[in-house]
C-alpha positions as CSV (number, residue, x, y, z in Angstrom):
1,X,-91.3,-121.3,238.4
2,X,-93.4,-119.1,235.9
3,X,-95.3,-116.3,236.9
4,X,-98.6,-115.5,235.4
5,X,-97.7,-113.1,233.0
6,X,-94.4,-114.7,231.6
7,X,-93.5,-112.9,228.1
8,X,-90.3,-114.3,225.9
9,X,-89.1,-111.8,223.9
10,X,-86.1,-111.9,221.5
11,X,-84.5,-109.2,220.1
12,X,-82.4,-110.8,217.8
13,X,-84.4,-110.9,214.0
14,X,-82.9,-113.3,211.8
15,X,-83.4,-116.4,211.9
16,X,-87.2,-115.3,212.9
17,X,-87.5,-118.3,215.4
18,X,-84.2,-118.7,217.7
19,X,-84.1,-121.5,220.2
20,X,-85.0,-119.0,223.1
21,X,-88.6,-118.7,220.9
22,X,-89.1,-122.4,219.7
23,X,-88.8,-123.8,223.2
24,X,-91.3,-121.1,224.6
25,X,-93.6,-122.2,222.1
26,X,-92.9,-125.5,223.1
27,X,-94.2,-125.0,226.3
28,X,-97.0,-123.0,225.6
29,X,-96.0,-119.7,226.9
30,X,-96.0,-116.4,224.8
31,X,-93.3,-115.5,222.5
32,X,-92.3,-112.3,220.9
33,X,-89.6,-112.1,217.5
34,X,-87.1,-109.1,217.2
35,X,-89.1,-108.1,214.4
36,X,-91.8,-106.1,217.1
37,X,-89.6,-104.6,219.0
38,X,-87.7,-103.4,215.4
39,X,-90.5,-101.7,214.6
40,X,-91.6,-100.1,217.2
41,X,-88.3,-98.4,217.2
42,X,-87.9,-97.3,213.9
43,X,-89.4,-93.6,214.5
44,X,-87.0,-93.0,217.0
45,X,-84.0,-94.3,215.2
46,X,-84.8,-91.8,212.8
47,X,-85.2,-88.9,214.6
48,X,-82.1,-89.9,216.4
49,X,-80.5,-89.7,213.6
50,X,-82.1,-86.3,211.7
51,X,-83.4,-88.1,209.5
């Protein structure tokens, strides 16, 4: 069953495209790489760590 707002999201970033992603893609249905949520992240990390 999908719902209507389905979202695939990996958080693994290399390779770019795991299997979880091609086979969304496959299907039509919205996929997300590691390299987003990464990002989005990278503030924190830092102040987590004083730096």
């Amino acid at each position: 069953m999908r719902l209507p707002n389905d979202r695939y999201a990996e958080i693994i970033m290399s390779p770019a495209e795991t299997a979880l992603l091609r086979a969304a893609r496959e299907r039509g249905l919205p996929a997300h790489p590691g390299e987003r949520m990464i990002a989005h992240q990278i503030a924190a990390y830092l102040g987590f760590l004083g730096l």
